[in-house]
C-alpha positions in Angstrom: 18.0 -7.4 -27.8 17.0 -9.9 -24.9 19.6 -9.9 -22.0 19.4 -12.3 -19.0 21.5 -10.0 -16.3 23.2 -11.4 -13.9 23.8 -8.1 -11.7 21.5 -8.3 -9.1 19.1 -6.1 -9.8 15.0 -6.5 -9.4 14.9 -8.1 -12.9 17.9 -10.3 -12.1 17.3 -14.1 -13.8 14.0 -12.4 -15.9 14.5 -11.8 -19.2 14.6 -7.7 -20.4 14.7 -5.5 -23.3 17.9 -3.3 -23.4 16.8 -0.3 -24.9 20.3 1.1 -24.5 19.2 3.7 -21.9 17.6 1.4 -19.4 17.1 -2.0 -19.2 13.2 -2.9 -19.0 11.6 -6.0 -17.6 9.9 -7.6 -20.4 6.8 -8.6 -18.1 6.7 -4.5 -18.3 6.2 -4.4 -22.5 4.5 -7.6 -23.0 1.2 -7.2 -24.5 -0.1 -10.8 -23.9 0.5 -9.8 -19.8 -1.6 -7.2 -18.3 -1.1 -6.3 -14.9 -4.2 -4.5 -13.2 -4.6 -3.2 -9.6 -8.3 -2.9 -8.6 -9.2 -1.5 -5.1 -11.7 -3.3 -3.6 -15.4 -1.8 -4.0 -18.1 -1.9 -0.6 -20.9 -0.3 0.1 -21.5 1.0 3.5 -25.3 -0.3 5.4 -26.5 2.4 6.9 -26.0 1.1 10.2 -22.1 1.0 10.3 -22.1 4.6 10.1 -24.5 4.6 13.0 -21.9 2.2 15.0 -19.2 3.9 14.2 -20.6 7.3 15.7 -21.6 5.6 19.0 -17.6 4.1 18.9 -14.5 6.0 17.9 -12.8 2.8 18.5 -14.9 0.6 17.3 -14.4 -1.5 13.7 -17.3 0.7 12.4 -15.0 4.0 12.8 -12.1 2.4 11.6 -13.7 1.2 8.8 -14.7 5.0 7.8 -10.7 6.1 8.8 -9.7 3.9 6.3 -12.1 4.8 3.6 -11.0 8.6 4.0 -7.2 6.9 3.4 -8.2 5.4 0.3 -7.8 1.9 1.5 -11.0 0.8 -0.7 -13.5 2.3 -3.3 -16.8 3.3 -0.9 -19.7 3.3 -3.1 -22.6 5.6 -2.9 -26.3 6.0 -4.8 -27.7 9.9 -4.3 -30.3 8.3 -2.6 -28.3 6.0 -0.3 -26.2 9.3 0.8 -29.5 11.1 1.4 -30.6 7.9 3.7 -27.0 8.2 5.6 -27.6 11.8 6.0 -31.5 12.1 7.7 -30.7 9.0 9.5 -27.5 10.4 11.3 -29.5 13.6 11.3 -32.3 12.7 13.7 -32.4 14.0 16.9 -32.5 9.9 18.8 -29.5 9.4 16.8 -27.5 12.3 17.6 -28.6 12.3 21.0 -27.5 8.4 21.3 -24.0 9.2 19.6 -23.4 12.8 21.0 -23.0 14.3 18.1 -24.2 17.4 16.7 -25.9 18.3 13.4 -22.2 20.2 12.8 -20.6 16.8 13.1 -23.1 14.9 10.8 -22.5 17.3 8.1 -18.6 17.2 8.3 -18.8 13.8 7.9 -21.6 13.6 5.2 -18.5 16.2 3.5 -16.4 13.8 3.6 -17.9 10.6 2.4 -19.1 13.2 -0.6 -16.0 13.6 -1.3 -14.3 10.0 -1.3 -17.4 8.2 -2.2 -17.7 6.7 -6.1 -21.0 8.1 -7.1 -23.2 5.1 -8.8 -26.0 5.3 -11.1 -28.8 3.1 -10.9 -29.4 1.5 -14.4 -31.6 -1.8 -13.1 -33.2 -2.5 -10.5 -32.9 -5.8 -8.0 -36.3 -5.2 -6.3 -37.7 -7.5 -4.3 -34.9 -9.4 -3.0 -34.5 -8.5 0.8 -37.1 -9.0 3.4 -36.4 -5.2 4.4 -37.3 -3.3 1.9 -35.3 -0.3 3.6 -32.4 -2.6 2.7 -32.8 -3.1 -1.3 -31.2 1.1 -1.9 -27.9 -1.0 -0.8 -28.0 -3.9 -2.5 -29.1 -2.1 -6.0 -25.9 0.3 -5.6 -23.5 -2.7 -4.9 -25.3 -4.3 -8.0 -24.8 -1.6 -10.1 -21.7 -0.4 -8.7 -20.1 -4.0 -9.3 -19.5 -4.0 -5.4 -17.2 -6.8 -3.9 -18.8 -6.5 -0.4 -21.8 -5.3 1.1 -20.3 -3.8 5.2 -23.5 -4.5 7.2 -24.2 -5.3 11.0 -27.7 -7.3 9.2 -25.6 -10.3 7.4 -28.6 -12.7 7.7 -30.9 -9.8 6.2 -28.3 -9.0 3.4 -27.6 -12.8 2.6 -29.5 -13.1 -0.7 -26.8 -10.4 -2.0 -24.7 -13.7 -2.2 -26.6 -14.9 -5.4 -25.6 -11.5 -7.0 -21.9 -12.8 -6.2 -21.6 -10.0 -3.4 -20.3 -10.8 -0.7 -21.8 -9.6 3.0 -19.6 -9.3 5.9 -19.0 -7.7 9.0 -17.2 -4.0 9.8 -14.8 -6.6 11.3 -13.9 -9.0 9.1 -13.6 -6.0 6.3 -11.0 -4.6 8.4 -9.8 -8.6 8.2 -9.5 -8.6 4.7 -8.3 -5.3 3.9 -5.2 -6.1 5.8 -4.0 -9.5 4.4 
């Protein structure tokens, strides 16, 4: 039976199924609708976790806060961890940042733990005039990123023919919120 209520409710003026228990939105049983919340995916350049150990207030950090929170899927190759982990690792680093070997591998526990782990089924190689830089754009390929986070947007910018996106810690943050 198909009611048009007129009480007030969430579902007021939309048309529902009375099941006789509880009246359900039809937009709920429709097969021909399908509703479907995807977080967005990014992959971190190495460098943002660099800038966000030199800045606890800085977008860089934030950006990591809110991965931890689950505000977006951060995507991550084994090898693309490993480079995250020897670069915050080296003694120039740490010694620029403060931070201790301890501190590195707390935080290399944590992106472990909320990272999406992404196989590497083809290859994108050569596109980026870094080669250091192709491990990120072959796990956003392959991980059907919707950003690439860099601090290197003119280095990252043939991602853009892959349909990825490259943007700031910044304008993530931007994003993210609206």
């Amino acid at each position: 039976l198909i009611l048009f209520p007129a009480n007030g409710n969430l579902s007021a003026g939309l048309p529902v199924i009375d099941t006789g228990k509880a009246a359900i939105p039809m937009w709920l049983t429709s097969p021909k609708i399908s509703i479907k919340y995807r977080l967005v995916r990014l992959v971190v350049d190495t460098n943002v976790l660099i800038a966000a150990f030199r800045s606890s207030s800085g977008a860089s950090n934030e950006l990591l806060r809110q991965a931890a929170s689950g505000a977006f899927r951060l995507l991550c190759s084994t090898a693309l961890f490993l480079e995250y982990e020897a670069v915050l690792g080296r003694l120039e680093v740490r010694a620029a940042t403060g931070h201790s070997l301890q501190d590195v591998e707390s935080v290399m526990d944590a992106i472990a733990a909320i990272a999406e782990p992404v196989d590497l089924h083809f290859r994108t190689r050569p596109t980026l005039r870094d080669p250091n830089d192709e491990m990120v754009l072959e796990v956003a390929s392959n991980g059907d990123a919707d950003y690439i986070v860099t601090h290197n947007l003119r280095d990252f910018a043939p991602a853009l023919e892959l349909g990825i996106a490259v943007v700031a810690p910044r304008e993530i943050l931007r994003r993210l919120r609206t």
